[in-house]
N, C-alpha and C positions, 0 to 999 in steps of 0.2 A: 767397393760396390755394395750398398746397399737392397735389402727386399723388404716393403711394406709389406708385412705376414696380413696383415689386417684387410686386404684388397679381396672384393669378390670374385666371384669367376665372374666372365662375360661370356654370355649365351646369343650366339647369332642362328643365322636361317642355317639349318642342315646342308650339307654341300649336295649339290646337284647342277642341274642344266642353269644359266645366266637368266636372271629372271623370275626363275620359279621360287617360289615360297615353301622352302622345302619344311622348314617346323611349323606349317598350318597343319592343323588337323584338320580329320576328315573323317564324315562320318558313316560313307561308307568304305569297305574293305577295298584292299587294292586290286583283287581280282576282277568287284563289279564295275568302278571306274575304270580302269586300264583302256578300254574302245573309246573312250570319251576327253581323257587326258591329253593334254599339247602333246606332250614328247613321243606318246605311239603315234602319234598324228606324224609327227617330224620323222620319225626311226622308217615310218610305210613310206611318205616323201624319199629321204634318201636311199631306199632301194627302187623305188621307182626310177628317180633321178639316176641312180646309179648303171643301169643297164644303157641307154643311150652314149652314156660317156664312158662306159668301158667298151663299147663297141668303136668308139670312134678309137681309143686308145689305143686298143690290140691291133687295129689294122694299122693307127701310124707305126705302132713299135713293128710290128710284122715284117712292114714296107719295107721302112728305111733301116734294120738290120739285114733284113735278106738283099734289100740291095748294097747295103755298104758289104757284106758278105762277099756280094759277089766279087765286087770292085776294087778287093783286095791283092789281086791279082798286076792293080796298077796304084798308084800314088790316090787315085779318087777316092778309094775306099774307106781311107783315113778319114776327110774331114765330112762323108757323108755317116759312120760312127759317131762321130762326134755329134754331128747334129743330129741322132738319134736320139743320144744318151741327153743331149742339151737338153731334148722337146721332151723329154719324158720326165726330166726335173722340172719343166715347167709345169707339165701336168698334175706332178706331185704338191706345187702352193696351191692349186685349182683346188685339189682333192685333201688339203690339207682344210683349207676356207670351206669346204664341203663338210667335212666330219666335225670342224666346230661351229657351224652354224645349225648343223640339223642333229648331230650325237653329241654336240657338248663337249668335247674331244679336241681340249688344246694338245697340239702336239706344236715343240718346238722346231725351229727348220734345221738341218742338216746343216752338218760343218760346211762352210764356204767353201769356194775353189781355190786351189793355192799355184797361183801363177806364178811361177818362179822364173819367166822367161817373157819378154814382150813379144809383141806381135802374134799371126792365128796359132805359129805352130807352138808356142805356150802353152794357149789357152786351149787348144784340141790335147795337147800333150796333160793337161791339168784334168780336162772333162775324162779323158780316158781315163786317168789312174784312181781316180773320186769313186772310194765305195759306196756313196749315195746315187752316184749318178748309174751305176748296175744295179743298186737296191731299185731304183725307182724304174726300171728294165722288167725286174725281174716282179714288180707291183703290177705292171700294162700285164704282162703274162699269163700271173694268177690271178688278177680281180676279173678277169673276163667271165672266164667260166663260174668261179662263185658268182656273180653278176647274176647270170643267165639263170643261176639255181636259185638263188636267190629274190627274183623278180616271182619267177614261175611258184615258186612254195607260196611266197608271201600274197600274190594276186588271185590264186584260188583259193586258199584259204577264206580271204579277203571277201571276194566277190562270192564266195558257197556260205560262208557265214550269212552276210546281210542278205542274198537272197531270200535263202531260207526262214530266216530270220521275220520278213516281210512276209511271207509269202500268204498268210492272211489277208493281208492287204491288195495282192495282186493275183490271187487266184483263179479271179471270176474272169479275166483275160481269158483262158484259155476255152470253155464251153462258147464266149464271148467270140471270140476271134479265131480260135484256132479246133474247132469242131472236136472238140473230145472235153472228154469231163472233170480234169484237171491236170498237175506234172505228170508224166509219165514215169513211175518208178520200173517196170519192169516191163518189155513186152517180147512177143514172139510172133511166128503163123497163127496161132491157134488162142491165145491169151497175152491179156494186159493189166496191168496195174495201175491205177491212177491214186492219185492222194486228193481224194473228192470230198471225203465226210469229215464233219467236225473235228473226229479223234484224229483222225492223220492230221489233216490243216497242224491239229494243236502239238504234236507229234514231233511235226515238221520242222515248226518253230522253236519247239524247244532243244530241237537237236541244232537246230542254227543260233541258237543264246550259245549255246556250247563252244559250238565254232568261234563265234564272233569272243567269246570271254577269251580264247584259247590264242587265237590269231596276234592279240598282240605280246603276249610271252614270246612266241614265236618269232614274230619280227625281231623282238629286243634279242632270242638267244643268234639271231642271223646276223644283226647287226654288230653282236659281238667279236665274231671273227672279225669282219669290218674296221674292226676297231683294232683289232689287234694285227691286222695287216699295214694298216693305216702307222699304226705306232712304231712298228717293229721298221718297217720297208724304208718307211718317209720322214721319219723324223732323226733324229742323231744313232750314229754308233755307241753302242759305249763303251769304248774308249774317248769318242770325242767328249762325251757325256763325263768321262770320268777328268779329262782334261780341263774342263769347265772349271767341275769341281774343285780338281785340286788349284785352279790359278783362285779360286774363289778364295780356298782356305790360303792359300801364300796371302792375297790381300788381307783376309783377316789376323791372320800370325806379324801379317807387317804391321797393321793398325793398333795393336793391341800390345806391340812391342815398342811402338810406337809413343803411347798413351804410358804406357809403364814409365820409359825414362824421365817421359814429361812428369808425370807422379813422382819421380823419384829427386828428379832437380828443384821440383817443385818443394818438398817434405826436406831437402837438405838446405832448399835458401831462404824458407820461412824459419827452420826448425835450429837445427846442428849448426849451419853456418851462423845464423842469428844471433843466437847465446855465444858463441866465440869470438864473432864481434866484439857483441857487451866485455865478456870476459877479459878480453885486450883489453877495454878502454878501462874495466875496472881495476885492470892489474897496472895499467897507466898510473894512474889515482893514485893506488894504493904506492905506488914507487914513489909519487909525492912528496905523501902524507909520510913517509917513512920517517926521514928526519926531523919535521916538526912535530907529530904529532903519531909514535909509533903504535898505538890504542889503536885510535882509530881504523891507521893502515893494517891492525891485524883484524879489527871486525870485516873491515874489506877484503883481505883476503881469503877470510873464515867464508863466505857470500861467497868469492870468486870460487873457490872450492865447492862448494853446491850447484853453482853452475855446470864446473866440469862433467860433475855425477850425473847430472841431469842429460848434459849435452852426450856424456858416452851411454847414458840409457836410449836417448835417441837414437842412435848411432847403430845401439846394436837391436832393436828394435825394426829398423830400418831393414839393415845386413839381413835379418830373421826373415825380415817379408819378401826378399827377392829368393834366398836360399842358402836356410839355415845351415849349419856347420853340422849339427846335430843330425841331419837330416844324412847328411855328406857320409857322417861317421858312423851312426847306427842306423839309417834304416829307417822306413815310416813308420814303426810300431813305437820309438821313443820317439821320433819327432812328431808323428799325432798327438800320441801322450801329454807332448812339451804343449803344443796348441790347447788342447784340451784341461789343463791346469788352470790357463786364462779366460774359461768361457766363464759366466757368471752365473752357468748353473753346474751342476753336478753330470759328467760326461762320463761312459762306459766306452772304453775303448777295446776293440778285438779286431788284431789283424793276422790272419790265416793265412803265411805265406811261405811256401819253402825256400823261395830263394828271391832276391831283391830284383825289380824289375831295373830295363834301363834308365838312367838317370834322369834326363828327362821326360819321360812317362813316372818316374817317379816324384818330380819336380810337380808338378800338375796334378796328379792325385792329392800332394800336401797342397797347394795352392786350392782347390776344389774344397775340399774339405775345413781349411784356414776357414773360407770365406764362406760358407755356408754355416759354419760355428759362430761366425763374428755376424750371421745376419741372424740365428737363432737368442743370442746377446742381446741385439737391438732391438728386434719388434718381437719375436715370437711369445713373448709372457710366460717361460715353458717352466718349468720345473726339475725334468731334468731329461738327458738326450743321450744317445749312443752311437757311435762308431764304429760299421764294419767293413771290415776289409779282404775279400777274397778273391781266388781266381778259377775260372773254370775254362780250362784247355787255353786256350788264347787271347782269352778277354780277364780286361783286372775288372773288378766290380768294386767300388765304393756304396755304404748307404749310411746316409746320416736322419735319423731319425727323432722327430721331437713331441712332447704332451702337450703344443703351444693350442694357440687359437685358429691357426691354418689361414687358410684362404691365399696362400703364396698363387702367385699365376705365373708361369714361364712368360705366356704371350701378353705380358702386360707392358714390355720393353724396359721392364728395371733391372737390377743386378743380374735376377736367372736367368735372363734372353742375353745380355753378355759372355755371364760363364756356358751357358747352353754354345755362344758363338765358339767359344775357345775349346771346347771339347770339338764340336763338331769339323774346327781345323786339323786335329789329328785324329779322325776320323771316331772321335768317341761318342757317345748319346749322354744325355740329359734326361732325367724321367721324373716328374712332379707330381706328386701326389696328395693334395692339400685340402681337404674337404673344408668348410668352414667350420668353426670347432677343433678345427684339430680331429686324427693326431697330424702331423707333417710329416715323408716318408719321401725323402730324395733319394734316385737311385742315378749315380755316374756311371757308366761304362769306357773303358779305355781299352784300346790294343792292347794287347800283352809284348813288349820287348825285352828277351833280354840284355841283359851288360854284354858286351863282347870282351874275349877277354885276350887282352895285351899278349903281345910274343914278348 
Protein backbone atom coordinates (compact mmCIF):
# COMPACT_ATOMS: atom_id res chain seq x y z
CA UNK A 1 0.00 0.00 0.00
CA UNK A 2 1.17 2.91 -1.04
CA UNK A 3 0.74 7.07 0.23
CA UNK A 4 1.14 10.06 -2.01
CA UNK A 5 2.91 12.17 0.85
CA UNK A 6 2.63 15.08 -1.81
CA UNK A 7 -1.39 15.25 -1.67
CA UNK A 8 -3.08 18.36 -0.06
CA UNK A 9 -5.54 18.38 2.40
CA UNK A 10 -9.16 18.90 1.14
CA UNK A 11 -11.12 21.37 2.86
CA UNK A 12 -15.04 20.96 2.59
CA UNK A 13 -18.14 22.94 4.30
CA UNK A 14 -17.91 22.64 8.25
CA UNK A 15 -20.39 19.83 9.50
CA UNK A 16 -23.72 21.09 10.45
CA UNK A 17 -27.46 20.99 9.43
CA UNK A 18 -27.86 19.47 5.36
CA UNK A 19 -27.73 22.43 3.33
CA UNK A 20 -26.14 24.93 5.19
CA UNK A 21 -22.89 26.40 4.34
CA UNK A 22 -21.20 25.96 7.35
CA UNK A 23 -17.46 27.61 6.25
CA UNK A 24 -19.26 30.75 4.86
CA UNK A 25 -18.31 33.49 6.83
CA UNK A 26 -20.04 35.91 8.47
CA UNK A 27 -19.86 39.14 9.24
CA UNK A 28 -21.86 39.43 11.92
CA UNK A 29 -21.26 37.54 15.41
CA UNK A 30 -23.38 34.53 16.17
CA UNK A 31 -25.14 35.97 18.88
CA UNK A 32 -26.78 39.06 16.69
CA UNK A 33 -27.68 36.53 13.79
CA UNK A 34 -28.96 33.61 15.92
CA UNK A 35 -33.13 35.14 15.61
CA UNK A 36 -32.56 35.34 12.01
CA UNK A 37 -30.73 32.04 11.13
CA UNK A 38 -32.84 28.86 9.41
CA UNK A 39 -31.81 26.48 12.10
CA UNK A 40 -33.29 28.61 15.20
CA UNK A 41 -36.17 28.95 12.93
CA UNK A 42 -36.34 24.85 12.54
CA UNK A 43 -35.14 24.20 16.51
CA UNK A 44 -38.64 26.89 17.48
CA UNK A 45 -40.64 24.69 14.69
CA UNK A 46 -39.84 21.37 16.24
CA UNK A 47 -40.86 22.31 19.66
CA UNK A 48 -43.72 23.90 18.40
CA UNK A 49 -44.44 20.82 16.47
CA UNK A 50 -43.29 18.78 19.22
CA UNK A 51 -46.19 19.48 21.95
CA UNK A 52 -49.23 18.40 19.66
CA UNK A 53 -47.50 15.12 18.93
CA UNK A 54 -46.53 14.31 22.33
CA UNK A 55 -49.92 14.76 23.40
CA UNK A 56 -51.22 12.52 20.99
CA UNK A 57 -48.47 9.97 22.03
CA UNK A 58 -48.75 10.04 25.88
CA UNK A 59 -52.49 9.40 25.61
CA UNK A 60 -51.98 6.30 22.93
CA UNK A 61 -49.15 4.91 25.12
CA UNK A 62 -51.26 5.69 28.41
CA UNK A 63 -54.46 4.04 26.76
CA UNK A 64 -53.35 1.08 25.30
CA UNK A 65 -50.74 0.13 28.35
CA UNK A 66 -53.32 0.75 31.08
CA UNK A 67 -55.72 -1.20 29.05
CA UNK A 68 -53.45 -4.13 28.01
CA UNK A 69 -52.59 -3.73 31.91
CA UNK A 70 -55.72 -4.47 32.76
CA UNK A 71 -56.49 -7.33 30.32
CA UNK A 72 -53.75 -9.27 31.62
CA UNK A 73 -55.83 -10.99 33.76
CA UNK A 74 -57.10 -12.86 30.37
CA UNK A 75 -55.15 -13.92 27.06
CA UNK A 76 -56.39 -10.14 25.68
CA UNK A 77 -53.89 -8.44 27.43
CA UNK A 78 -51.10 -9.98 25.46
CA UNK A 79 -51.66 -8.86 22.10
CA UNK A 80 -53.21 -5.38 23.13
CA UNK A 81 -49.19 -5.03 24.83
CA UNK A 82 -47.96 -5.73 21.84
CA UNK A 83 -49.81 -3.39 19.86
CA UNK A 84 -48.76 -0.70 22.36
CA UNK A 85 -45.26 -1.42 22.21
CA UNK A 86 -45.80 -1.91 18.10
CA UNK A 87 -47.52 1.81 17.90
CA UNK A 88 -45.02 3.41 19.92
CA UNK A 89 -42.07 2.15 17.45
CA UNK A 90 -43.97 3.53 14.82
CA UNK A 91 -44.12 6.65 16.48
CA UNK A 92 -40.46 6.53 17.10
CA UNK A 93 -39.64 6.66 12.66
CA UNK A 94 -42.17 9.59 12.85
CA UNK A 95 -40.10 11.32 15.48
CA UNK A 96 -36.94 10.08 14.20
CA UNK A 97 -37.99 11.84 10.47
CA UNK A 98 -38.75 14.78 12.95
CA UNK A 99 -35.29 15.27 14.55
CA UNK A 100 -33.63 14.96 11.16
CA UNK A 101 -35.61 17.23 9.22
CA UNK A 102 -35.75 20.06 11.82
CA UNK A 103 -32.37 19.21 14.40
CA UNK A 104 -30.19 17.66 11.71
CA UNK A 105 -30.17 14.53 13.96
CA UNK A 106 -29.57 11.42 11.84
CA UNK A 107 -30.18 8.80 14.26
CA UNK A 108 -30.06 5.25 13.05
CA UNK A 109 -33.11 2.83 13.45
CA UNK A 110 -33.11 0.22 16.12
CA UNK A 111 -32.17 -3.21 15.85
CA UNK A 112 -35.13 -5.10 13.96
CA UNK A 113 -37.53 -7.65 15.43
CA UNK A 114 -36.30 -11.13 15.60
CA UNK A 115 -39.15 -13.34 14.91
CA UNK A 116 -38.08 -16.60 15.68
CA UNK A 117 -41.49 -18.22 15.40
CA UNK A 118 -44.25 -17.69 12.51
CA UNK A 119 -47.58 -16.48 12.98
CA UNK A 120 -48.99 -13.38 15.67
CA UNK A 121 -47.70 -15.23 18.70
CA UNK A 122 -43.97 -14.70 17.30
CA UNK A 123 -44.26 -11.60 16.43
CA UNK A 124 -46.18 -10.31 19.74
CA UNK A 125 -43.55 -12.75 21.51
CA UNK A 126 -40.58 -10.64 19.39
CA UNK A 127 -42.41 -7.10 19.94
CA UNK A 128 -42.36 -7.97 23.69
CA UNK A 129 -38.89 -8.91 24.27
CA UNK A 130 -37.39 -5.90 21.73
CA UNK A 131 -35.44 -3.33 24.15
CA UNK A 132 -36.39 -0.62 21.51
CA UNK A 133 -39.81 -1.35 21.58
CA UNK A 134 -39.81 -0.37 25.72
CA UNK A 135 -37.16 2.28 24.96
CA UNK A 136 -39.67 3.81 22.55
CA UNK A 137 -42.51 3.37 25.75
CA UNK A 138 -40.51 4.83 27.92
CA UNK A 139 -39.75 8.04 25.00
CA UNK A 140 -44.13 8.47 24.71
CA UNK A 141 -43.65 8.89 28.77
CA UNK A 142 -40.79 11.34 29.14
CA UNK A 143 -41.19 13.50 25.95
CA UNK A 144 -44.69 14.52 27.24
CA UNK A 145 -43.80 16.48 30.02
CA UNK A 146 -40.49 18.00 28.55
CA UNK A 147 -42.93 18.87 25.61
CA UNK A 148 -45.30 20.77 27.59
CA UNK A 149 -42.00 22.67 29.25
CA UNK A 150 -40.52 23.04 26.59
CA UNK A 151 -43.29 24.74 24.34
CA UNK A 152 -44.17 26.95 27.39
CA UNK A 153 -40.19 28.38 28.07
CA UNK A 154 -39.56 28.46 24.36
CA UNK A 155 -43.28 30.43 23.35
CA UNK A 156 -42.98 33.23 25.91
CA UNK A 157 -39.65 33.78 25.63
CA UNK A 158 -40.59 33.87 22.08
CA UNK A 159 -43.68 35.96 21.87
CA UNK A 160 -42.13 38.70 25.24
CA UNK A 161 -38.97 39.12 23.07
CA UNK A 162 -40.49 40.38 19.79
CA UNK A 163 -43.27 42.06 21.47
CA UNK A 164 -41.17 43.96 23.41
CA UNK A 165 -39.05 44.18 20.87
CA UNK A 166 -41.68 46.05 18.52
CA UNK A 167 -43.24 47.64 20.95
CA UNK A 168 -42.32 51.19 19.29
CA UNK A 169 -44.10 50.19 16.60
CA UNK A 170 -47.31 49.29 18.44
CA UNK A 171 -47.57 51.36 21.17
CA UNK A 172 -49.79 54.14 19.97
CA UNK A 173 -52.66 51.00 20.17
CA UNK A 174 -53.11 51.45 23.44
CA UNK A 175 -54.13 55.47 24.19
CA UNK A 176 -55.69 54.50 20.56
CA UNK A 177 -57.94 51.80 21.47
CA UNK A 178 -57.54 50.82 24.71
CA UNK A 179 -57.92 54.16 26.80
CA UNK A 180 -54.76 54.50 28.82
CA UNK A 181 -51.57 55.75 27.93
CA UNK A 182 -49.51 52.81 27.17
CA UNK A 183 -48.42 48.79 28.60
CA UNK A 184 -49.24 48.72 31.66
CA UNK A 185 -46.18 47.96 33.86
CA UNK A 186 -47.52 48.09 37.21
CA UNK A 187 -50.85 48.91 38.77
CA UNK A 188 -53.04 48.90 41.92
CA UNK A 189 -56.26 50.88 43.62
CA UNK A 190 -54.56 53.83 44.01
CA UNK A 191 -51.48 53.84 41.29
CA UNK A 192 -50.14 52.75 37.84
CA UNK A 193 -47.38 52.55 35.55
CA UNK A 194 -47.48 52.75 32.04
CA UNK A 195 -44.38 52.70 29.63
CA UNK A 196 -45.66 55.98 27.68
CA UNK A 197 -42.42 58.26 27.27
CA UNK A 198 -39.52 57.93 24.98
CA UNK A 199 -37.15 56.61 27.47
CA UNK A 200 -39.34 53.64 28.51
CA UNK A 201 -40.64 52.88 24.77
CA UNK A 202 -36.69 52.84 24.14
CA UNK A 203 -36.06 50.90 27.50
CA UNK A 204 -38.64 48.44 26.50
CA UNK A 205 -37.07 47.69 23.39
CA UNK A 206 -34.00 47.18 24.42
CA UNK A 207 -34.78 44.80 27.16
CA UNK A 208 -36.85 42.74 24.23
CA UNK A 209 -33.28 42.89 21.82
CA UNK A 210 -32.15 40.92 24.99
CA UNK A 211 -34.96 38.54 25.03
CA UNK A 212 -35.10 38.04 21.43
CA UNK A 213 -30.80 37.67 21.15
CA UNK A 214 -31.36 35.15 24.29
CA UNK A 215 -34.38 33.01 23.02
CA UNK A 216 -32.63 31.21 20.67
CA UNK A 217 -29.73 29.87 22.88
CA UNK A 218 -32.49 28.86 24.62
CA UNK A 219 -34.44 26.84 22.23
CA UNK A 220 -31.03 25.21 21.01
CA UNK A 221 -30.00 24.29 24.97
CA UNK A 222 -34.13 22.74 24.97
CA UNK A 223 -33.71 21.12 21.95
CA UNK A 224 -30.70 19.47 23.15
CA UNK A 225 -32.28 17.24 25.52
CA UNK A 226 -34.44 16.50 22.48
CA UNK A 227 -31.88 15.19 20.94
CA UNK A 228 -30.42 13.39 23.39
CA UNK A 229 -33.68 11.65 24.10
CA UNK A 230 -34.27 11.09 20.61
CA UNK A 231 -30.69 9.27 20.30
CA UNK A 232 -30.60 7.53 23.42
CA UNK A 233 -34.53 6.17 23.51
CA UNK A 234 -35.00 5.68 19.49
CA UNK A 235 -32.24 4.80 17.97
CA UNK A 236 -29.89 1.52 18.59
CA UNK A 237 -28.74 -0.02 21.89
CA UNK A 238 -25.18 -0.38 22.07
CA UNK A 239 -24.80 -3.47 22.10
CA UNK A 240 -26.76 -3.72 18.87
CA UNK A 241 -24.45 -0.67 17.88
CA UNK A 242 -21.51 -2.51 19.10
CA UNK A 243 -22.81 -5.68 16.91
CA UNK A 244 -22.79 -3.73 13.87
CA UNK A 245 -19.54 -2.77 14.52
CA UNK A 246 -17.93 -5.72 15.06
CA UNK A 247 -19.67 -7.82 11.82
CA UNK A 248 -18.24 -4.61 10.10
CA UNK A 249 -14.66 -5.14 11.22
CA UNK A 250 -15.15 -9.39 10.68
CA UNK A 251 -16.04 -7.96 7.02
CA UNK A 252 -13.10 -5.96 6.92
CA UNK A 253 -10.57 -8.59 8.65
CA UNK A 254 -12.08 -11.07 5.93
CA UNK A 255 -11.47 -8.45 2.95
CA UNK A 256 -8.10 -7.62 3.80
CA UNK A 257 -7.17 -11.38 4.57
CA UNK A 258 -8.66 -11.83 1.65
CA UNK A 259 -6.59 -9.34 -0.61
CA UNK A 260 -3.28 -10.56 1.43
CA UNK A 261 -3.29 -14.14 -0.01
CA UNK A 262 -4.31 -12.67 -3.39
CA UNK A 263 -1.07 -10.57 -2.96
CA UNK A 264 0.72 -13.36 -1.77
CA UNK A 265 -0.10 -15.88 -4.79
CA UNK A 266 0.10 -13.11 -6.87
CA UNK A 267 4.19 -12.10 -5.63
CA UNK A 268 4.87 -16.20 -5.59
CA UNK A 269 3.56 -16.77 -9.53
CA UNK A 270 5.02 -13.68 -11.07
CA UNK A 271 8.07 -13.74 -8.62
CA UNK A 272 9.60 -17.17 -6.83
CA UNK A 273 7.60 -19.55 -8.92
CA UNK A 274 8.68 -17.80 -12.24
CA UNK A 275 12.51 -17.85 -11.88
CA UNK A 276 12.23 -21.75 -10.87
CA UNK A 277 10.48 -22.20 -13.88
CA UNK A 278 13.40 -20.66 -15.81
CA UNK A 279 15.76 -22.37 -13.49
CA UNK A 280 14.22 -26.00 -14.52
CA UNK A 281 14.41 -25.28 -18.11
CA UNK A 282 17.94 -23.74 -17.65
CA UNK A 283 19.21 -26.60 -15.68
CA UNK A 284 17.45 -28.65 -18.60
CA UNK A 285 19.90 -26.95 -20.98
CA UNK A 286 22.67 -27.17 -19.10
CA UNK A 287 22.09 -31.24 -18.61
CA UNK A 288 22.53 -31.00 -22.55
CA UNK A 289 25.01 -29.00 -23.04
CA UNK A 290 26.94 -31.25 -20.45
CA UNK A 291 28.36 -33.80 -22.89
CA UNK A 292 29.10 -31.75 -25.76
CA UNK A 293 30.02 -28.86 -24.75
CA UNK A 294 30.80 -28.86 -20.75
CA UNK A 295 31.99 -24.76 -20.88
CA UNK A 296 29.25 -23.67 -21.72
CA UNK A 297 26.94 -26.17 -19.49
CA UNK A 298 29.06 -24.61 -16.45
CA UNK A 299 28.31 -20.87 -17.45
CA UNK A 300 24.70 -22.11 -17.34
CA UNK A 301 24.80 -23.51 -14.45
CA UNK A 302 27.05 -20.48 -12.92
CA UNK A 303 23.39 -18.28 -14.09
CA UNK A 304 21.14 -21.04 -12.75
CA UNK A 305 22.89 -20.48 -9.38
CA UNK A 306 22.06 -16.66 -9.40
CA UNK A 307 18.68 -17.59 -9.90
CA UNK A 308 18.29 -19.65 -7.05
CA UNK A 309 19.80 -16.71 -4.79
CA UNK A 310 17.65 -14.42 -6.18
CA UNK A 311 14.54 -16.64 -6.10
CA UNK A 312 15.40 -17.72 -2.04
CA UNK A 313 15.76 -13.63 -1.71
CA UNK A 314 12.21 -13.62 -2.88
CA UNK A 315 11.16 -16.27 -0.93
CA UNK A 316 12.42 -14.92 2.19
CA UNK A 317 11.39 -11.54 1.51
CA UNK A 318 8.15 -12.71 1.01
CA UNK A 319 7.92 -15.07 4.53
CA UNK A 320 9.21 -11.35 6.06
CA UNK A 321 6.01 -9.51 4.83
CA UNK A 322 3.51 -11.98 6.13
CA UNK A 323 5.47 -12.60 9.61
CA UNK A 324 9.01 -12.57 10.19
CA UNK A 325 10.76 -15.18 12.15
CA UNK A 326 12.58 -12.47 13.73
CA UNK A 327 9.57 -10.94 14.98
CA UNK A 328 8.42 -14.63 16.32
CA UNK A 329 11.81 -14.92 18.20
CA UNK A 330 12.83 -11.44 19.46
CA UNK A 331 10.17 -9.23 19.74
CA UNK A 332 9.25 -5.97 18.01
CA UNK A 333 12.28 -4.03 19.22
CA UNK A 334 14.76 -6.21 16.74
CA UNK A 335 12.12 -6.89 14.23
CA UNK A 336 11.36 -2.96 13.80
CA UNK A 337 15.01 -2.49 14.01
CA UNK A 338 15.29 -5.37 11.08
CA UNK A 339 12.52 -3.02 9.06
CA UNK A 340 14.26 -0.13 9.82
CA UNK A 341 17.73 -1.04 8.36
CA UNK A 342 15.72 -1.25 4.91
CA UNK A 343 14.17 2.35 4.94
CA UNK A 344 16.26 4.52 2.62
CA UNK A 345 16.68 6.93 5.14
CA UNK A 346 18.22 7.01 8.50
CA UNK A 347 15.45 5.51 11.19
CA UNK A 348 15.67 5.90 15.12
CA UNK A 349 14.19 3.27 16.70
CA UNK A 350 12.85 3.09 20.66
CA UNK A 351 10.58 0.50 21.84
CA UNK A 352 9.46 0.95 25.65
CA UNK A 353 8.15 -2.34 26.60
CA UNK A 354 8.15 -4.50 29.59
CA UNK A 355 6.82 -7.38 28.22
CA UNK A 356 5.73 -8.54 24.47
CA UNK A 357 2.11 -8.05 23.62
CA UNK A 358 0.02 -10.88 22.04
CA UNK A 359 1.06 -12.19 18.96
CA UNK A 360 -1.08 -10.82 16.78
CA UNK A 361 -1.55 -7.42 18.18
CA UNK A 362 2.10 -7.79 17.83
CA UNK A 363 1.86 -8.98 14.19
CA UNK A 364 0.03 -5.66 13.15
CA UNK A 365 2.08 -3.14 15.05
CA UNK A 366 5.05 -4.65 12.77
CA UNK A 367 2.88 -4.64 9.65
CA UNK A 368 1.65 -0.83 10.62
CA UNK A 369 4.93 0.38 11.12
CA UNK A 370 6.49 -1.96 7.92
CA UNK A 371 4.15 -0.08 5.77
CA UNK A 372 4.27 3.40 6.98
CA UNK A 373 8.47 3.04 6.63
CA UNK A 374 7.96 1.68 3.18
CA UNK A 375 5.50 4.80 2.27
CA UNK A 376 7.96 7.38 4.17
CA UNK A 377 10.77 5.43 1.32
CA UNK A 378 8.49 6.26 -1.50
CA UNK A 379 7.20 9.69 -1.56
CA UNK A 380 7.95 11.35 1.71
CA UNK A 381 11.59 13.11 0.48
CA UNK A 382 12.59 12.81 4.26
CA UNK A 383 15.81 12.66 5.63
CA UNK A 384 15.45 10.94 8.39
CA UNK A 385 12.51 9.28 10.62
CA UNK A 386 11.98 7.66 14.05
CA UNK A 387 10.18 4.86 15.67
CA UNK A 388 8.33 4.82 18.88
CA UNK A 389 6.88 2.31 20.73
CA UNK A 390 5.07 2.32 24.09
CA UNK A 391 2.25 1.41 26.13
CA UNK A 392 0.11 3.17 28.51
CA UNK A 393 -2.25 0.92 30.75
CA UNK A 394 -4.11 -1.03 28.04
CA UNK A 395 -3.41 0.59 24.92
CA UNK A 396 0.04 -0.21 22.78
CA UNK A 397 0.81 3.22 21.08
CA UNK A 398 3.10 3.27 17.80
CA UNK A 399 4.44 6.83 16.30
CA UNK A 400 6.26 6.93 13.22
CA UNK A 401 7.58 10.21 12.66
CA UNK A 402 9.27 12.02 9.57
CA UNK A 403 11.22 15.65 8.19
CA UNK A 404 9.43 14.80 4.62
CA UNK A 405 7.21 17.21 2.82
CA UNK A 406 3.82 16.03 4.48
CA UNK A 407 0.63 16.59 3.05
CA UNK A 408 -0.28 12.71 3.78
CA UNK A 409 -4.35 12.69 3.97
CA UNK A 410 -6.08 9.51 5.75
CA UNK A 411 -9.39 10.66 3.81
CA UNK A 412 -7.89 10.66 0.53
CA UNK A 413 -8.75 6.72 0.18
CA UNK A 414 -4.93 5.63 -0.47
CA UNK A 415 -2.85 3.29 1.59
CA UNK A 416 -3.69 5.37 5.11
CA UNK A 417 -7.56 4.88 4.82
CA UNK A 418 -6.74 1.11 4.30
CA UNK A 419 -4.23 0.59 7.10
CA UNK A 420 -6.75 3.22 9.11
CA UNK A 421 -9.50 0.15 8.02
CA UNK A 422 -7.17 -2.63 9.55
CA UNK A 423 -6.61 -0.89 12.85
CA UNK A 424 -10.03 -0.01 13.14
CA UNK A 425 -10.95 -3.94 12.72
CA UNK A 426 -9.29 -4.60 16.04
CA UNK A 427 -10.56 -1.81 17.54
CA UNK A 428 -7.24 0.39 17.11
CA UNK A 429 -7.11 4.40 15.89
CA UNK A 430 -5.27 5.80 13.09
CA UNK A 431 -3.98 9.54 13.84
CA UNK A 432 -2.57 11.81 10.92
CA UNK A 433 -0.75 14.38 11.31
CA UNK A 434 0.74 16.05 8.07
CA UNK A 435 0.69 19.70 7.58
CA UNK A 436 2.08 20.39 4.15
CA UNK A 437 5.86 20.87 4.55
CA UNK A 438 6.20 18.47 6.67
CA UNK A 439 6.98 17.32 9.53
CA UNK A 440 4.69 13.90 9.22
CA UNK A 441 3.71 12.62 12.73
CA UNK A 442 1.50 9.23 12.50
CA UNK A 443 0.09 8.02 15.60
CA UNK A 444 -1.35 4.02 15.75
CA UNK A 445 -3.22 3.00 18.61
CA UNK A 446 -3.94 -0.74 19.42
CA UNK A 447 -5.55 -2.82 22.34
CA UNK A 448 -3.09 -3.98 24.72
CA UNK A 449 -3.21 -8.02 24.69
CA UNK A 450 -1.31 -10.15 26.39
CA UNK A 451 0.33 -13.67 25.45
CA UNK A 452 -1.57 -16.17 27.33
CA UNK A 453 0.42 -18.46 28.75
CA UNK A 454 0.46 -22.23 28.03
CA UNK A 455 -0.36 -24.92 30.90
Amino acid sequence: MATEYGQGYGFGSEPGFPGDTGARRHRLPAGLRAPFEARSWREFGYVLVGLPISILLFTYAVTMVSLGAGLLVTFLGVPVLAAALAGCRGFGVMERARARALLGLDVADPEPLRVRKHGAMGWMGAVLKSGASWRSLLYAFLQFPWAVFSFVVAVNFWAVGWAMLTYPLWFWVFPMYAGQDGLQLYGDETHRIYLDNPFEIAVTALVGLLFTLATPWIVRALTTVDRVMVHGLLGPSRLATRVVELESDRGVVVDTAAADLRRIERDLHDGAQARLVNLAMDLGLAKEKLQEDPRAAAIMVEEAHGEVKTALQELRDLARGIHPAVLTDRGLDAALSSVASRCTVPVRVEVDLTERPASAIEGIAYFTVSELLQNISKHARATAAAVEVWRVENRLLLQVVDNGVGGADVTAGSGLAGLAERLDAVDGILVVDSPAGGPTRVTAELPWRSEPISG
